[in-house]
C-alpha positions in Angstrom: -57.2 -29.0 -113.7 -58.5 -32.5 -113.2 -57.9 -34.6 -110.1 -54.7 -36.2 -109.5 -53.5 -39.4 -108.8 -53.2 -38.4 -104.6 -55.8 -36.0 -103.1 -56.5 -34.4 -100.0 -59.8 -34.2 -98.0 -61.1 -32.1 -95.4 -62.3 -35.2 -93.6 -58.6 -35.7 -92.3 -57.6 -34.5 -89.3 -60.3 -35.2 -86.7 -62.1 -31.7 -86.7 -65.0 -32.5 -89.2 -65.5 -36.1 -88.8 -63.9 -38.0 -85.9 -61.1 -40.1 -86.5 -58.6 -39.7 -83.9 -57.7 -36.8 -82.4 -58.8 -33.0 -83.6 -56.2 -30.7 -85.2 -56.6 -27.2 -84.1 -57.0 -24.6 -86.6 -53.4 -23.7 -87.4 -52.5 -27.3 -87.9 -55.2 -28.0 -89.4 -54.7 -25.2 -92.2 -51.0 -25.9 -92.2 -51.4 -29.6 -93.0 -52.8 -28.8 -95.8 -50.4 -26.2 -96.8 -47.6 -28.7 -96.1 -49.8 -31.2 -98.4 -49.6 -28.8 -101.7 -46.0 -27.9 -100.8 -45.4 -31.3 -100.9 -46.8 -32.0 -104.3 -50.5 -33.1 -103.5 -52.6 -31.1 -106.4 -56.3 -32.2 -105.6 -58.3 -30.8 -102.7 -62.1 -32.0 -101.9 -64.6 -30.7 -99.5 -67.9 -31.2 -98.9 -70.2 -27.6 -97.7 -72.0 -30.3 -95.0 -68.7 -30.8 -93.7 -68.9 -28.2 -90.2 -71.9 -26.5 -92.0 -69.3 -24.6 -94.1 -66.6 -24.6 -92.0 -64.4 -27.0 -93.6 -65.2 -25.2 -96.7 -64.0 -21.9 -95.0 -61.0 -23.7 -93.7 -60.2 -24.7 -97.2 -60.3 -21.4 -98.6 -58.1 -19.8 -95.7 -55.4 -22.8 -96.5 -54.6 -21.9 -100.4 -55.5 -19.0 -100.4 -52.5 -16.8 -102.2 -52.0 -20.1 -103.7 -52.2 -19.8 -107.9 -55.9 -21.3 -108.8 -54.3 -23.2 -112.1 -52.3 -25.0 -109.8 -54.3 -26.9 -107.9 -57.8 -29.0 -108.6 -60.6 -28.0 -106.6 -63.3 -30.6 -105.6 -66.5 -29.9 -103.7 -69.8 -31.5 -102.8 -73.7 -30.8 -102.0 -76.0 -32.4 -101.5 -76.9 -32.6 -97.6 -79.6 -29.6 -96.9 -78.0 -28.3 -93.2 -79.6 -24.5 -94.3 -83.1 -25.3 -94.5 -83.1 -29.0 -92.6 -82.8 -30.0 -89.3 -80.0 -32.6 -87.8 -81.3 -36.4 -87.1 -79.0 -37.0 -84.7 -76.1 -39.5 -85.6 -77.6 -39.7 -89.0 -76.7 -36.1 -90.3 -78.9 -33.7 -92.5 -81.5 -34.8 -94.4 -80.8 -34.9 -98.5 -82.3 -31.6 -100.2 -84.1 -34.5 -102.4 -85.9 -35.2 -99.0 -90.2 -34.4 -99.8 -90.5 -32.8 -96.9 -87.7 -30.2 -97.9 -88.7 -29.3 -101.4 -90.8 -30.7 -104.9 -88.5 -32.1 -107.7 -89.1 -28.4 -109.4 -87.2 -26.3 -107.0 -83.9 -29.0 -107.2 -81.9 -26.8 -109.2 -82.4 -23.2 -107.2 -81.0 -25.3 -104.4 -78.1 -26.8 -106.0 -77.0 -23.5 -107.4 -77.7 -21.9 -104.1 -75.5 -24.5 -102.4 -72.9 -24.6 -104.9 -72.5 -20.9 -105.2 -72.1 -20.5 -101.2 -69.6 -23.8 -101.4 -67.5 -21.9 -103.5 -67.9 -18.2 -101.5 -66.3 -20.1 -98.6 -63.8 -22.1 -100.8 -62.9 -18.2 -101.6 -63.3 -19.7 -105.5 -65.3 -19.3 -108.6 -65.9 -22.5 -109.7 -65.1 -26.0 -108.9 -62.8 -28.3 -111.0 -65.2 -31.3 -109.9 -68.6 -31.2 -108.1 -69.9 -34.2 -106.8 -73.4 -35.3 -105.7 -72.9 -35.9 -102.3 -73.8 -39.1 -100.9 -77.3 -39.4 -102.8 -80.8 -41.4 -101.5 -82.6 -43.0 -103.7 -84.2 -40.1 -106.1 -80.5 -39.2 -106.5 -79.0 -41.5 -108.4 -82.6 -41.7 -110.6 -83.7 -38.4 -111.1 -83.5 -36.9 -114.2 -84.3 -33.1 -112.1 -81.3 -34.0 -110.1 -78.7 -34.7 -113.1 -80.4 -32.0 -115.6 -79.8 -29.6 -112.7 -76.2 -30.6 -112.0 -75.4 -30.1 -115.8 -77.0 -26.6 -115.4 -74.4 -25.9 -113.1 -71.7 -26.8 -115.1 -73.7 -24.8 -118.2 -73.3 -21.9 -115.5 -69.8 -22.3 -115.4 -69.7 -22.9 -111.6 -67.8 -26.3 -112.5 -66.0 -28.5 -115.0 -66.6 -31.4 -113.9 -69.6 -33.8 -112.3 -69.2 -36.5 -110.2 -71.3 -39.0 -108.1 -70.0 -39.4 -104.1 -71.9 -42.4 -102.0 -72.3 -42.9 -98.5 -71.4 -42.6 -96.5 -71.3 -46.2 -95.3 -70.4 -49.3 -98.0 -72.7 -50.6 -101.0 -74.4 -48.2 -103.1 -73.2 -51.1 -106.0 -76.8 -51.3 -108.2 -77.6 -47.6 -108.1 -74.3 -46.7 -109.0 -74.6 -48.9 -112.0 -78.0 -47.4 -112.7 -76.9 -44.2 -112.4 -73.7 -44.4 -114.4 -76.4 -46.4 -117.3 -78.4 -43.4 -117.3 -76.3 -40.3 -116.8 -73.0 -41.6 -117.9 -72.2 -38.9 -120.4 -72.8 -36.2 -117.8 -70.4 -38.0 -115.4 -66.5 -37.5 -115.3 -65.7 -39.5 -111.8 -67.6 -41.4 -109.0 -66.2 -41.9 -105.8 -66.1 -45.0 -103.5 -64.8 -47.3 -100.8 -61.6 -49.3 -101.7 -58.3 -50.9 -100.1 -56.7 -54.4 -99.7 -58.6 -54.9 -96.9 -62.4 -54.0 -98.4 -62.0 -55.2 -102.0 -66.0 -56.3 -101.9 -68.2 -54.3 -102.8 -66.2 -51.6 -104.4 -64.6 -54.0 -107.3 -68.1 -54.6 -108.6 -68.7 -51.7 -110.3 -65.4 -50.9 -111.6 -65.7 -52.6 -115.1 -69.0 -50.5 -115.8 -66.4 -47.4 -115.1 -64.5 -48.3 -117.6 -66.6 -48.9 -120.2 -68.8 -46.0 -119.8 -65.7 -43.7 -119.2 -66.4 -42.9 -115.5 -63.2 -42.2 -113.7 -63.1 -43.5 -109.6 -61.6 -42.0 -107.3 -61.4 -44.4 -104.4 -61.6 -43.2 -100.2 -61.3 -45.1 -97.1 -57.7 -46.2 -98.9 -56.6 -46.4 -95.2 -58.6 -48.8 -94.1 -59.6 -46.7 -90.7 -56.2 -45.9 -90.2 -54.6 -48.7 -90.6 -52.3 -49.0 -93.4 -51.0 -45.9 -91.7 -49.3 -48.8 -89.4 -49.9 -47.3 -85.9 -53.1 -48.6 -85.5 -51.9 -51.7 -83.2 -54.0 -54.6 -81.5 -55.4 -52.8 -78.3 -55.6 -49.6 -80.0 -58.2 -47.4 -77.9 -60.5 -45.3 -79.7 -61.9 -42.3 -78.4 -65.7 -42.8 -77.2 -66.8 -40.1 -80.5 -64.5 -41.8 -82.8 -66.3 -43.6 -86.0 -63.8 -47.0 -85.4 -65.0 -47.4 -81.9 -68.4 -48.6 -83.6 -67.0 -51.3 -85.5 -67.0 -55.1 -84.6 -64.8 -56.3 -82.3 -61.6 -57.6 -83.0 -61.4 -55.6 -86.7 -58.0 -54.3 -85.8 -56.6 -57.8 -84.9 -57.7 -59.1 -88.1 -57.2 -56.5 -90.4 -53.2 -55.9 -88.9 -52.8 -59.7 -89.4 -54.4 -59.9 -92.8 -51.7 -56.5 -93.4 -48.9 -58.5 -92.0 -49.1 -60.9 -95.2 -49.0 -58.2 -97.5 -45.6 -56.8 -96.3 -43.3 -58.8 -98.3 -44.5 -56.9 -101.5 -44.7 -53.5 -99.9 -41.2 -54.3 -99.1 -40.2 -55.5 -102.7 -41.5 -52.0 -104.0 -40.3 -50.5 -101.0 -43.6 -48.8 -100.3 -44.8 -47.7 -97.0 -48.3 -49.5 -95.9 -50.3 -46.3 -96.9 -48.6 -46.1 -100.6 -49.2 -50.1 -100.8 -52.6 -49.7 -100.5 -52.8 -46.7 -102.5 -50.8 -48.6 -105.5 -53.1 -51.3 -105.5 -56.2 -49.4 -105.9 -54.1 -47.5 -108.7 -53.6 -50.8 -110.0 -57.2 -51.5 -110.5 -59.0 -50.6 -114.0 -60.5 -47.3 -113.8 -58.9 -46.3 -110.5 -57.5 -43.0 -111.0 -57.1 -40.8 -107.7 -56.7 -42.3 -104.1 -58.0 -40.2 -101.3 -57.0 -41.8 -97.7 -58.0 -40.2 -94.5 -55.1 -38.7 -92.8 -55.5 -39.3 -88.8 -53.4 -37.8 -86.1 -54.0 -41.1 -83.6 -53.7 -40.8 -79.9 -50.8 -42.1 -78.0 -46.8 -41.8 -77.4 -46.1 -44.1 -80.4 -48.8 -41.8 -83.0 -47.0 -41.3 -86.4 -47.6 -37.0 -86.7 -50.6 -36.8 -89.3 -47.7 -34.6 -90.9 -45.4 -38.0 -91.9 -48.5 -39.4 -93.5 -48.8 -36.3 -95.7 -45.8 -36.9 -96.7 -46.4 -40.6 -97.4 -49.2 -39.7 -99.4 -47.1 -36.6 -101.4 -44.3 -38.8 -102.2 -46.4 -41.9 -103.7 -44.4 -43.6 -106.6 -45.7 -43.6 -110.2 -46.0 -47.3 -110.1 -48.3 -50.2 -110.8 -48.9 -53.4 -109.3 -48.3 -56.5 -111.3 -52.1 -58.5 -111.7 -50.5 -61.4 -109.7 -49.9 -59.2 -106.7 -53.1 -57.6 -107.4 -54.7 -60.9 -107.0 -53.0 -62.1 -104.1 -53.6 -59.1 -102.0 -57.2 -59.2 -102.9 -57.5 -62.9 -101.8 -55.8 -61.9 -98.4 -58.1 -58.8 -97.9 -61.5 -61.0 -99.6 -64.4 -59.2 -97.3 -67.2 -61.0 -99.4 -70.4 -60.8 -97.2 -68.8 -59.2 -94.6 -71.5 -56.8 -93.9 -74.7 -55.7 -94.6 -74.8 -52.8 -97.6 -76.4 -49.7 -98.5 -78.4 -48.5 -101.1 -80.5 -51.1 -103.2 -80.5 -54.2 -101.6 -83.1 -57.4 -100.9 -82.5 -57.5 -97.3 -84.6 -53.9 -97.2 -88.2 -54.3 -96.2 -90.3 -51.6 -96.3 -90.6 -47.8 -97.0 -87.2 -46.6 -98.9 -84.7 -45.2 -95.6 -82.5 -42.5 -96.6 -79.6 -45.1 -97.6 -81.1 -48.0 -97.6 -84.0 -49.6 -100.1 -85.2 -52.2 -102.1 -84.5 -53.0 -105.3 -86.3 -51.5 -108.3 -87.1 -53.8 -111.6 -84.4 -51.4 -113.0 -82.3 -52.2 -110.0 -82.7 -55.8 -111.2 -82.1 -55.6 -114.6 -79.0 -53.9 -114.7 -77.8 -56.6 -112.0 -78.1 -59.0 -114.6 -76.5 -56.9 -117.2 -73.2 -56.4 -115.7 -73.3 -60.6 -114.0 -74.4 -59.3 -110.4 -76.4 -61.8 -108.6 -77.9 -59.7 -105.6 -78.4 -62.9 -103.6 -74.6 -64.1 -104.0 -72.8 -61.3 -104.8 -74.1 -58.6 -102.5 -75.6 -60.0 -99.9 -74.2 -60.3 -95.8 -72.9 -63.8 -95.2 -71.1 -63.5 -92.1 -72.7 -65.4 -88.9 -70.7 -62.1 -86.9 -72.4 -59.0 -89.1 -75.9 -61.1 -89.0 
């Protein structure tokens, strides 16, 4: 089964990454019970989510549940068997030189793939994706020939490319689909009416090399699920807590000038968002996070489930396309991962220079790194 247009990750629900408050492990497993019983068919993991545990929690949740009837999407590519945690910054990329040489790529991602899918209690994905690749990544013809050995090995369908985890990522991903498009089916990244910029950038190279996008982050931190209010308070572990002041403000009253066409479609916030990315060319699966906030006036994560499960089949006309995208412009608003000028020095883990290949496939798809990707806000300077 390939992905579908509404999707379900194992991000949602506070326990393996922290937004808002944890669900404990029956709610957790029921939410996404209640998620396929409500007509959500696509399910993604990733194995560096709780070292496996997500995984596990996964497999517990459909299991019983007929294998045909659901698409199954994992990803590897953080190394939490043999590396150790940097702190706030995660596991290091099995890529990493210290971990292993280029030859020994593939035993890893088989080894990592095949205990993914132990956990997921499956025995093989619908779609793997490459999890939130450095550098060597999205360039390495040993990381791509091994990925396709998976697929040769029947452990998937399907391969896919996941950045992150922050924003950007817009060059390599255009490299990457240049030079492994016809060994990639989907590539994930960051969209909503709120963060059009960077995401919309690559889009047109999806298309025309055939590279499906499914798009996370829909929610916008949580809030197009419209109970994220100004003077929300964020736990002191939660990922929002970290971001400028003032974002929620901004982003509600930006939000608040969309609502006439939510209301015209009668759509929720959520399924606004989610139509317009829908809308745009090559979009094909939305993926929100689904967050149980804190507080009295919290919407149950359960409601947004159903939000997400009962999505209309529609599509956005391009004129309120276009004048959502104006309201939610973030051009320059921060500054990117992955190839970028700003970088000096050695390549970081998400963060580098540009290559002469980074350059020239800039100019082949009208991407001027100096105007079109570059941080322009006096606030994120």
């Amino acid at each position: 089964m390939d992905v579908s247009r509404t999707a379900f990750g194992t991000w949602s629900g506070g326990r393996y990454m922290h937004f808002g408050e944890p669900l404990g492990e029956d709610r957790f497993i029921a939410v996404i019970q209640r998620a396929y019983r409500s007509g959500v068919r696509s399910f993604m993991t990733a194995d560096v989510y709780g070292n496996g545990a997500a995984d596990e929690m996964l497999g517990r949740a459909l299991a019983g549940v007929p294998r045909d009837s659901y698409c199954l999407v994992g990803a590897v590519g953080h190394d939490f068997y043999s590396g150790k945690r940097d702190g706030s910054k995660g596991y290091p990329r099995f890529t990493n030189p210290q971990l292993r040489p280029p030859n020994q790529f593939a035993d890893y991602l088989r080894m990592a793939t095949e205990k993914s899918l132990a956990r997921c209690r499956s025995d093989k994905f619908d779609l793997l994706l490459l999890h939130n690749p450095d550098l060597t990544g999205y360039t390495s013809d040993r990381v791509w020939s091994a990925m396709d050995q998976l697929r040769d090995a029947n452990l998937t369908e399907r391969l896919g490319v996941a950045p992150g985890p922050a924003n950007g990522f817009t060059l390599d991903l255009l490299l990457c689909f240049e030079r492994f498009g016809p060994l990639l089916d989907w590539a994930m990244i960051i969209l909503n009416p709120l963060e059009p910029w960077p995401g919309r950038l690559v889009l047109p190279a999806a298309v025309r090399l055939d590279v499906n996008v499914i798009t996370r982050v829909v929610d916008y931190g949580g809030l197009f699920h419209d109970d994220v209010k100004p003077g929300h308070k964020f736990g002191q572990q939660d990922h929002r807590a970290f971001r400028p002041p003032g974002w929620v403000e901004a982003g509600c009253e930006r939000m608040d000038r969309m609502r006439d066409i939510a209301a015209k479609h009668k759509l929720t916030m959520l399924q606004l968002a989610c139509a317009w990315n829908l809308s745009q060319s090559g979009v094909k699966s939305v993926i929100p996070t689904l967050i149980q906030e804190s507080g009295a006036e919290a919407k149950p994560v359960e409601s947004k489930v159903d939000e997400l499960a009962s999505l209309p089949d529609l599509k956005l006309n391009a004129a309120d396309c276009e004048f959502i995208a104006e309201i939610g412009d973030n051009r320059g608003c921060m500054e990117l991962k992955g190839a970028n000028r700003a970088h000096v020095g050695e390549p970081q883990p998400d963060r580098w220079g540009p290559t002469p290949e980074h350059e020239l496939v800039a100019r082949r798809w009208n991407i001027d790194p100096d105007a079109d990707l570059a941080c322009t806000h006096r606030m994120a300077v």
